[in-house]
ChimeraX commands (.cxc) that place a marker at each C-alpha (Angstrom):
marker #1 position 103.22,86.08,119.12 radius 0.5
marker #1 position 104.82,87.73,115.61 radius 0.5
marker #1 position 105.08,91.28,115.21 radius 0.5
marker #1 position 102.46,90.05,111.94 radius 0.5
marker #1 position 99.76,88.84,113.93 radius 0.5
marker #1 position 99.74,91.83,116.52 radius 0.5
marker #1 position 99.92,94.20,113.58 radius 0.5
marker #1 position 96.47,92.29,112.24 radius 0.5
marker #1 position 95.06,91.61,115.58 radius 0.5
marker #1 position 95.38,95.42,115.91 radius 0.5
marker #1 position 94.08,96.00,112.72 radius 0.5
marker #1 position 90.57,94.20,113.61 radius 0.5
marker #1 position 90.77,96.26,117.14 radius 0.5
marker #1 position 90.58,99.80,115.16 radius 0.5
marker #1 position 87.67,98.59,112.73 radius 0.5
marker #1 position 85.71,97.67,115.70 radius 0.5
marker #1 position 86.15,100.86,117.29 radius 0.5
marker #1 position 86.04,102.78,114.18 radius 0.5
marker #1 position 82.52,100.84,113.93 radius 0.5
marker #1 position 81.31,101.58,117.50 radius 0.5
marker #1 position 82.30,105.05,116.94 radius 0.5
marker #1 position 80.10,105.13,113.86 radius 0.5
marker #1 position 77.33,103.77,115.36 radius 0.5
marker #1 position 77.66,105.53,118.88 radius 0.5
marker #1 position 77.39,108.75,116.54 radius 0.5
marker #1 position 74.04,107.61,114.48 radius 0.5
marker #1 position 72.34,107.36,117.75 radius 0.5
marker #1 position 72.14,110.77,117.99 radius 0.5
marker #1 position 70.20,111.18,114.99 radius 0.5
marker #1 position 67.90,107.91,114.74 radius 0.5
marker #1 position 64.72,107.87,115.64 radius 0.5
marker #1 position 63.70,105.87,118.40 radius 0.5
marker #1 position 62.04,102.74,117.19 radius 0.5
marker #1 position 65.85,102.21,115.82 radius 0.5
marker #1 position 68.07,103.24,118.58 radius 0.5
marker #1 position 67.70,99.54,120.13 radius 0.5
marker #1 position 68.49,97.89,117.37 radius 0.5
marker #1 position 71.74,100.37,117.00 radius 0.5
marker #1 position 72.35,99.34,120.60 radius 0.5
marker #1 position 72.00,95.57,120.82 radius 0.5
marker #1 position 75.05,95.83,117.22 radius 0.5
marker #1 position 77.12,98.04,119.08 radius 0.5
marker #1 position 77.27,95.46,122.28 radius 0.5
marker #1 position 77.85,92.68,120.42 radius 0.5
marker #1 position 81.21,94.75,118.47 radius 0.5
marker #1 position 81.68,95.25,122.10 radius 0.5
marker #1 position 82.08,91.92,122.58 radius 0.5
marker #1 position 84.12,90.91,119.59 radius 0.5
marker #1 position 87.13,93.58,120.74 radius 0.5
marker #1 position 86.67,91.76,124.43 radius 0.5
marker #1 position 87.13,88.50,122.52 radius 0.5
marker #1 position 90.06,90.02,120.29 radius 0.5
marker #1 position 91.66,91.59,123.32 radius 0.5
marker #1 position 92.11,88.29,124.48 radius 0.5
marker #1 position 93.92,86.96,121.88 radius 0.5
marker #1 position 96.97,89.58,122.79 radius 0.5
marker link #1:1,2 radius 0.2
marker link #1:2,3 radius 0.2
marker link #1:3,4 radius 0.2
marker link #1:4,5 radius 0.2
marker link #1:5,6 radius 0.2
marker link #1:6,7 radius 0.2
marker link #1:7,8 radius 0.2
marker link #1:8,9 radius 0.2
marker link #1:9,10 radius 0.2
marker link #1:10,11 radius 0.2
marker link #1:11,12 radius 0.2
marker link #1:12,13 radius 0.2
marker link #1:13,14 radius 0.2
marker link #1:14,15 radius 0.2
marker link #1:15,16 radius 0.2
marker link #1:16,17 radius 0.2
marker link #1:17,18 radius 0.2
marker link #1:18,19 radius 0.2
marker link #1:19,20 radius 0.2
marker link #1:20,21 radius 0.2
marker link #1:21,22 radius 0.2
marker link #1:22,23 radius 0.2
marker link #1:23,24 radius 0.2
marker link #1:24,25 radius 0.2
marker link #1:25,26 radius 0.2
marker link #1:26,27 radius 0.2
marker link #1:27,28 radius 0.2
marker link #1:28,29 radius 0.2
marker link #1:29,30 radius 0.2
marker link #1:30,31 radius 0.2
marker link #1:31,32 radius 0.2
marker link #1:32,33 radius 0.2
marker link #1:33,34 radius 0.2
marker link #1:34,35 radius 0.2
marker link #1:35,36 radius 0.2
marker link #1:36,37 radius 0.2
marker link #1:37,38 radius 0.2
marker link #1:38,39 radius 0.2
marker link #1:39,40 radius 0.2
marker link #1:40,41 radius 0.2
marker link #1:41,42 radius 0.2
marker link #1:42,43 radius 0.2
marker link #1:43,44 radius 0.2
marker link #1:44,45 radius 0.2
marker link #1:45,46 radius 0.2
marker link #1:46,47 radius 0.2
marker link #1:47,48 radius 0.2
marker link #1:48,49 radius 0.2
marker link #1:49,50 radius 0.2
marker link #1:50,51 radius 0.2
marker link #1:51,52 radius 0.2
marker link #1:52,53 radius 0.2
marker link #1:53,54 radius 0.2
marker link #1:54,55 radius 0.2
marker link #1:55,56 radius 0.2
view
């Protein structure tokens, strides 16, 4: 794999996290008819690093 497409594929890696991170924190200040809704986007950025992870 090139040293360019690691340097992007970690790129996309610390947005996602920078993301989860975000949202992690605005669940401690939502109210609770939005908290699932925060939940259910940060799985699925979950799942996109899982499917980035892979491409390593």
């Amino acid at each position: 794999m090139s040293s360019d497409r690691l340097s992007d594929l970690e790129k996309i890696l610390t947005n996602y996290r920078k993301q989860v991170s975000g949202k992690e924190l605005t669940l401690t200040t939502t109210p609770d008819e939005d908290k699932e809704r925060i939940k259910l986007q940060i799985a699925k950025l979950k799942t996109e690093i899982a499917k980035s992870n892979t491409s390593f």
